[in-house]
C-alpha positions in Angstrom: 12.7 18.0 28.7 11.0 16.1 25.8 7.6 14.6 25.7 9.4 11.6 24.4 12.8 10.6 23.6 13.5 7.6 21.3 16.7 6.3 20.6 17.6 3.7 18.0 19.0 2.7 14.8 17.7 5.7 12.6 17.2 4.2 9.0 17.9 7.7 7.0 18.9 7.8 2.8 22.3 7.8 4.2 22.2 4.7 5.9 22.2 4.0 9.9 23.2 5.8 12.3 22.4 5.4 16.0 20.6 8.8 17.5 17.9 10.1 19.7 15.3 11.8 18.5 13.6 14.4 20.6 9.6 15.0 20.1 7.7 17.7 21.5 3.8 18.4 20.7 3.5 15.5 18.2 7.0 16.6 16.3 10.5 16.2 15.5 12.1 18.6 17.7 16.1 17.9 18.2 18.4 14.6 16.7 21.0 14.4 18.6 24.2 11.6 18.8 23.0 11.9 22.8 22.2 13.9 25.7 18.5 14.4 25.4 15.9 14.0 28.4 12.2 13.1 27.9 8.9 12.5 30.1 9.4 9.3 28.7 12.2 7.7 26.9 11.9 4.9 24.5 15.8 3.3 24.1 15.4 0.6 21.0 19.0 0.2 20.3 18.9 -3.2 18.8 16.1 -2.3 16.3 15.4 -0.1 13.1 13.6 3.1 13.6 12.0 4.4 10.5 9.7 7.2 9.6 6.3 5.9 9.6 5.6 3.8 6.4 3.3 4.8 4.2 0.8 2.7 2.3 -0.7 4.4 -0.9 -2.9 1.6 -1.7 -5.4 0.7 0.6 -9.7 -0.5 0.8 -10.7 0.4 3.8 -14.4 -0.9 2.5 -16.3 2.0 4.3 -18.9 3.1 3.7 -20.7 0.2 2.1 -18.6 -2.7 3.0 -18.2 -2.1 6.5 -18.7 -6.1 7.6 -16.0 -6.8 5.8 -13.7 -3.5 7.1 -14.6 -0.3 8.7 -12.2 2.7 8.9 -11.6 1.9 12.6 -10.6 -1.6 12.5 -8.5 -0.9 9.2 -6.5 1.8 10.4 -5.8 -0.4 13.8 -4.9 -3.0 11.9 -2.2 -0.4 9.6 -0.9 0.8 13.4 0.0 -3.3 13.9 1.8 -3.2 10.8 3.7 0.1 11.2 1.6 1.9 9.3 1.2 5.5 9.9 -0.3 7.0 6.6 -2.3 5.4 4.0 -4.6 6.1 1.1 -7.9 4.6 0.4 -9.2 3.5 -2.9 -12.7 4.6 -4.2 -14.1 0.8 -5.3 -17.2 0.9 -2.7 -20.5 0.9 -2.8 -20.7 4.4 -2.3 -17.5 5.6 -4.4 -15.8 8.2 -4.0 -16.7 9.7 -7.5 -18.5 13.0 -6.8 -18.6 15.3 -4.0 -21.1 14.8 -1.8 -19.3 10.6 -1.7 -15.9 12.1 -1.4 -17.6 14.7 1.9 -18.8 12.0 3.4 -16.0 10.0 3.2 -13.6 12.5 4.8 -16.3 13.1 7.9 -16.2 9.3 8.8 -12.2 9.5 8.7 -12.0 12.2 10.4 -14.6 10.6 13.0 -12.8 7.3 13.3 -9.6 7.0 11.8 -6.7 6.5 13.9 -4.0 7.3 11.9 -3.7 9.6 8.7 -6.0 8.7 6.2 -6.5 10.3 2.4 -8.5 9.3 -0.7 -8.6 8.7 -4.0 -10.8 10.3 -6.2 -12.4 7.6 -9.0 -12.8 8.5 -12.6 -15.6 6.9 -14.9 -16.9 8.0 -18.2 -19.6 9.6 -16.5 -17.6 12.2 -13.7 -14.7 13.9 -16.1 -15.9 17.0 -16.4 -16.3 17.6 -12.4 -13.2 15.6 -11.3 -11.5 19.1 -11.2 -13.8 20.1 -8.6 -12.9 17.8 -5.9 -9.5 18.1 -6.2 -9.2 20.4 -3.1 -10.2 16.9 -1.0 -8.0 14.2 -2.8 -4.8 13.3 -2.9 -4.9 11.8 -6.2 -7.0 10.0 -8.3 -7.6 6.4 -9.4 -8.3 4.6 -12.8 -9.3 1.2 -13.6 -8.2 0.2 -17.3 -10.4 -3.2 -16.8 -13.3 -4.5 -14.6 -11.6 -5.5 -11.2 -13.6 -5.1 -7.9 -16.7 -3.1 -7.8 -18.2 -1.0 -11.3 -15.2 1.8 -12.1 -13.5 0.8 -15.4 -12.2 3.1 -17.7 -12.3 2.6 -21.5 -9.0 3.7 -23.2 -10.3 6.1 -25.4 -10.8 8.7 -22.5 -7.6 8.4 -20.8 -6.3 11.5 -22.9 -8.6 13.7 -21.7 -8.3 12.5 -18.2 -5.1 13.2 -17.7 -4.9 16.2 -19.0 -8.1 17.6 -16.7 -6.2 15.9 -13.3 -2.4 17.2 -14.7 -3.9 20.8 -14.1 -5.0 20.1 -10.3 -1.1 18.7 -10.4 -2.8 15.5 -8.5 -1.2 12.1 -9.5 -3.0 9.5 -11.2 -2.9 5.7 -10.0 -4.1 3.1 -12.6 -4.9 -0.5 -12.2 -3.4 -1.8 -15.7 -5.0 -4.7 -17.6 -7.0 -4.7 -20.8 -10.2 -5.5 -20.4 -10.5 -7.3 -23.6 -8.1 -9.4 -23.2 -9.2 -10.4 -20.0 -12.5 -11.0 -21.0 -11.7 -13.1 -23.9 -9.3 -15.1 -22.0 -12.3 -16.0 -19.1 -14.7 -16.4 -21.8 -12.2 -19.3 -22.9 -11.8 -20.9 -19.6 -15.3 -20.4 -18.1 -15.9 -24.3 -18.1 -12.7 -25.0 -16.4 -12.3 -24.5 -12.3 -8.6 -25.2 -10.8 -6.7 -23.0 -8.8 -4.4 -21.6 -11.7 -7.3 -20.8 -14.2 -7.7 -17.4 -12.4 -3.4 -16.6 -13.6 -4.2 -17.6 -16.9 -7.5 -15.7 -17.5 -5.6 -12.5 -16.5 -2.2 -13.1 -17.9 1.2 -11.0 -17.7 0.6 -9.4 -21.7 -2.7 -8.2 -20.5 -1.1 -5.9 -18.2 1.8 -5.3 -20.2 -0.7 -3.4 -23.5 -2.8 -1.9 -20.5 0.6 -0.5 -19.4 1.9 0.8 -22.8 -1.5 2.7 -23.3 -1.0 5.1 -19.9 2.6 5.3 -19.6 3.2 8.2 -22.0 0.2 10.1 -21.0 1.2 13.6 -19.2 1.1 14.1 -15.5 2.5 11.7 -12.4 1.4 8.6 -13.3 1.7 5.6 -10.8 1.3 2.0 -12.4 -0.5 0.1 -9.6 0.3 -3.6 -8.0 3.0 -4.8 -10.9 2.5 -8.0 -11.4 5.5 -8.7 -14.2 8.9 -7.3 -15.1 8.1 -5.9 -18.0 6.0 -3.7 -16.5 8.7 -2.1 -14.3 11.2 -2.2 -17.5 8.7 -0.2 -19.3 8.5 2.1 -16.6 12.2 2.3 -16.3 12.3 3.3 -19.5 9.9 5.9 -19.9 11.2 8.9 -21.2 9.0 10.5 -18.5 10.5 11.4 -14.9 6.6 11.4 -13.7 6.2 7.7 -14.3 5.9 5.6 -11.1 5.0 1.7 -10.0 4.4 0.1 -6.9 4.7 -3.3 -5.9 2.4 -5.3 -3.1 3.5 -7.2 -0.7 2.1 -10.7 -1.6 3.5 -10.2 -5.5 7.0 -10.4 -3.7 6.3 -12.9 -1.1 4.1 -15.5 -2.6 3.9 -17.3 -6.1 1.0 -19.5 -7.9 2.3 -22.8 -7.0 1.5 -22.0 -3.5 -2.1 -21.0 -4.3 -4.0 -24.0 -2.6 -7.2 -22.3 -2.9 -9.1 -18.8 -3.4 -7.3 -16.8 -0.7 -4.9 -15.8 -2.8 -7.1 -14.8 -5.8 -5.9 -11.3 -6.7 -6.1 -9.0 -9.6 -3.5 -8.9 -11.7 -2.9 -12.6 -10.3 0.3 -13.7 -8.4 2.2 -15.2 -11.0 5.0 -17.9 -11.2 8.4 -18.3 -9.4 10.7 -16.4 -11.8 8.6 -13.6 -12.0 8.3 -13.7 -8.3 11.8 -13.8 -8.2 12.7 -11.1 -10.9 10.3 -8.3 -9.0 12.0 -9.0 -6.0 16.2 -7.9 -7.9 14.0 -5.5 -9.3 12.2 -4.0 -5.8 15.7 -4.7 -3.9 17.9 -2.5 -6.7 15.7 0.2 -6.0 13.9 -0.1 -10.1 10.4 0.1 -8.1 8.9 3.2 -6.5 6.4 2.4 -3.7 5.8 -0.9 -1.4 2.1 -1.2 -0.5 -0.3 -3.6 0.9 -3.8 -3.4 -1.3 -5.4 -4.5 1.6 -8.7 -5.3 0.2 -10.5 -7.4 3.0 -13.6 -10.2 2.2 -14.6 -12.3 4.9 -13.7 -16.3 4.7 -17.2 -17.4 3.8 -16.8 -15.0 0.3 -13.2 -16.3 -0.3 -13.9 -20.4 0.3 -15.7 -20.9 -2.5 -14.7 -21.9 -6.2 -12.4 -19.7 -8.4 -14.3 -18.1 -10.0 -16.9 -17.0 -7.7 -14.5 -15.6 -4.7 -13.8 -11.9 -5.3 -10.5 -10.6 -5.6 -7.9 -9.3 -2.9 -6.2 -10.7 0.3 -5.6 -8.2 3.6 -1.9 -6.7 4.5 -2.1 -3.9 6.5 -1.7 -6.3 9.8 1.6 -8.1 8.0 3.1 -5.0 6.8 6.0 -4.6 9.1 6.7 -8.6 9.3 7.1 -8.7 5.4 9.4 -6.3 5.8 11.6 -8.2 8.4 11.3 -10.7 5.5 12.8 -8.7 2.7 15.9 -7.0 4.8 16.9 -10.1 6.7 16.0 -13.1 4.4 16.1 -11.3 0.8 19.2 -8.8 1.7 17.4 -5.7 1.1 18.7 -2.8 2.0 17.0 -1.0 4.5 17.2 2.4 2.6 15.3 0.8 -0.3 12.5 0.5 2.3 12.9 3.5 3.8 12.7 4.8 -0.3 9.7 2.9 -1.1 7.5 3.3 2.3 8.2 6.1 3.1 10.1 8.9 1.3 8.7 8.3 -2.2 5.2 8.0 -1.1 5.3 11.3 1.0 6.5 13.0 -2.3 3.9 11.3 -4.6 1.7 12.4 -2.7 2.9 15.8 -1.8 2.9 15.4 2.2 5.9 17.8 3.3 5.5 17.0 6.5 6.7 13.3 6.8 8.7 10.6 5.3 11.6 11.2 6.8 13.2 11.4 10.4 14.3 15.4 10.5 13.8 18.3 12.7 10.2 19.7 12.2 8.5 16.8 10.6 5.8 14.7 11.9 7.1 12.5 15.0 5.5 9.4 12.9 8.2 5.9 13.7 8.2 3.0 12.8 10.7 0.8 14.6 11.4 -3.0 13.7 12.8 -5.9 15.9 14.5 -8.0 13.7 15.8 -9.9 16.5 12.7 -11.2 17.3 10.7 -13.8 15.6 7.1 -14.1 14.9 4.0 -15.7 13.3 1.0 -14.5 12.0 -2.4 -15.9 13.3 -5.7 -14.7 13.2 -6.1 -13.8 16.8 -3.0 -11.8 16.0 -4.9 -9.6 13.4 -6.7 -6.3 13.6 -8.9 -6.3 10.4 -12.4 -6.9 10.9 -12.2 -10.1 8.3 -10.2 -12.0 10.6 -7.8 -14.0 8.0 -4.2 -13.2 6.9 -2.8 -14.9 3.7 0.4 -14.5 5.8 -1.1 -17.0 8.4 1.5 -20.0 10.0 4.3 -17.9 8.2 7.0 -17.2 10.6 9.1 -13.8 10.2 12.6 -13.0 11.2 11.1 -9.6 12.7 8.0 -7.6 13.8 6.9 -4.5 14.4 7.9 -3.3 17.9 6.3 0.1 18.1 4.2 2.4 16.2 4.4 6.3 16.9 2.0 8.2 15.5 2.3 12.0 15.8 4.4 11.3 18.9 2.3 8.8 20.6 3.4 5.6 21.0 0.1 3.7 19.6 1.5 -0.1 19.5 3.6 -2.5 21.1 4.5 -5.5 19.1 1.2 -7.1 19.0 -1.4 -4.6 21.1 -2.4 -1.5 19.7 -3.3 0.6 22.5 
């Protein structure tokens, strides 16, 4: 007898195949075509069960930021989305850029996180010659190529030495890629003008592009953050190095800048026009992009409803995750597997987390399962983050999160997270 028996559309790199999965003490213990008895059994034939999806870009905006988003309400607000793992980004007031930071960081997650939860280590001009001793506590570390949200920004002339200090700890790197000159030039240009599309144009698609062709040969894993253009994932592509990696967020695929009605959607790199919109997604759904993630960075309304220039960069996504999803496989033709790739089995690699990613015998008992049968739209009483807006709001999905398990607990049902 199992503690839990769930049977469904298994979404494996294979393809799908309907199966019951047997968990015992928070793991994978028997797949099986049937046959298996549990305490209780969880029959979600008309769905797709995945492994839990993991998001390796996150702000969970504690500590420092926690009106905005505490490591409670964000990690509720990933089990809503299907979100079992994630990775949080050390832009805070209290960054995660030396060791007593990083300590404390990992005592409030392991206070009040819900789900799995790993950081970031950041790199400035000022930490290099210690980031080797933190290595033990991070999953990876993060640079920042150009001022974005909070004070970490890395000049180019140190990203040699960088990556050669973190390729020894055999930690990846993540970089936010655009060039800071550029981008300041480009807003020193516009400062007198304020319309919704000034922001795109102060941070355009060749800033990111050099910022890009500066890291990608540099040795180690290397993970391009948040494309924004094609280019980007064609240079990538291209790279004579195996090690080289980009990820894609949610709203670059779903939304473009002539639906940007006002400063929600402000975002760094921007969101960018229709046919780049529309040439990430062939890109994402033949599999040329590594990792689908979120970059939930929460601000509250009153920071975001004000001009262009003055609202600070980022929209939420852990609460939508699962919905954009439905999106992709039902109205873009998606393949499931390509999902399955980018949330789940390449980040548990990247990362080097053996014990998830993928539905097999031994592994973490972490599901995600999707109703694609059943429609549904985002609203703020809906969400789970403490900011309390969406920029998926009024939007109505094909699909939704039915259930999140989480080291064989079943922590959500569609929209309650227990």
């Amino acid at each position: 007898m199992y503690d839990l028996v769930v049977e469904g559309n298994l979404v494996t790199v294979s393809g799908l195949s309907n199966y019951q999965i047997g968990i015992n003490d928070g793991l994978i213990d028997k797949i099986s075509k049937q046959g298996l008895a549990g305490e209780k059994t969880l029959n979600v034939n008309d769905s797709l069960v995945f492994p839990g999806f993991i998001d390796i870009h996150t702000h969970l905006r504690e500590p420092g930021w926690e009106y905005k988003e505490d490591i409670n309400s964000g990690t509720k607000a990933a089990i809503h989305g299907g979100v079992t793992s994630l990775v949080d980004m050390p832009n805070s007031p209290e960054s995660a850029i030396n060791l007593k930071n990083i300590q404390n960081k990992i005592d409030l997650i392991s206070k009040k996180s819900l789900i799995d939860a790993f950081i970031y280590a950041g790199v400035t001009p000022d930490n290099i010659d210690i980031l080797s001793d933190f290595s033990e506590y991070v999953v990876g570390y993060k640079i920042y190529t150009c001022h974005s949200t909070g004070k970490l920004y890395l000049p180019y002339t140190f990203l040699e030495n960088v990556a050669k200090i973190v390729n020894k700890t055999g930690k990846p790197i993540s970089v936010h890629c655009e060039d800071q000159l550029i981008n300041e030039k480009n807003m020193n240009d516009l400062k007198n003008v304020d319309n919704l599309q000034i922001h795109c144009d102060s941070r355009p698609d060749y800033s990111e592009v050099k910022a890009v062709k500066e890291v990608i040969e540099l040795p180690g894993k290397i993970n391009i953050c948040h494309v924004s253009t094609p280019e980007t994932v064609n240079l990538v592509n291209n790279s004579q190095s195996s090690d080289v990696t980009c990820e894609v967020t949610l709203h670059h695929l779903f939304f473009n800048n002539s639906e940007i009605e006002n400063s929600l959607l402000k975002v760094n790199p921007p969101i960018r026009g229709k046919v780049f919109q529309a040439k990430l997604l062939d890109q994402y759904s033949k599999g040329f992009i590594d990792f689908l993630v979120t970059d939930h960075a929460p601000h509250l309304l009153s920071e975001k409803k004000v001009g262009i220039w003055d609202a600070p960069s980022g929209v939420t996504g852990l609460d939508d995750f699962g919905k954009v999803v439905s999106w992709l496989i039902v109205e873009k033709h998606v393949d499931p597997v390509v999902v399955l790739k980018t949330a789940c089995v390449n980040p548990s690699k990247f990362l080097n987390l053996s014990d998830r990613g993928e539905i097999k015998v031994g592994l973490k008992a972490n599901l995600t399962i999707l109703d694609l049968k059943k429609s549904c739209i985002t609203t703020s009483e809906s969400l789970y983050t403490k900011c309390g807006w969406s920029p998926y709001e009024g939007v109505s999905f094909p699909g939704c999160v039915q259930n999140t398990i989480v080291d064989g607990k079943i922590m959500s049902e569609y929209d309650t997270v227990f």
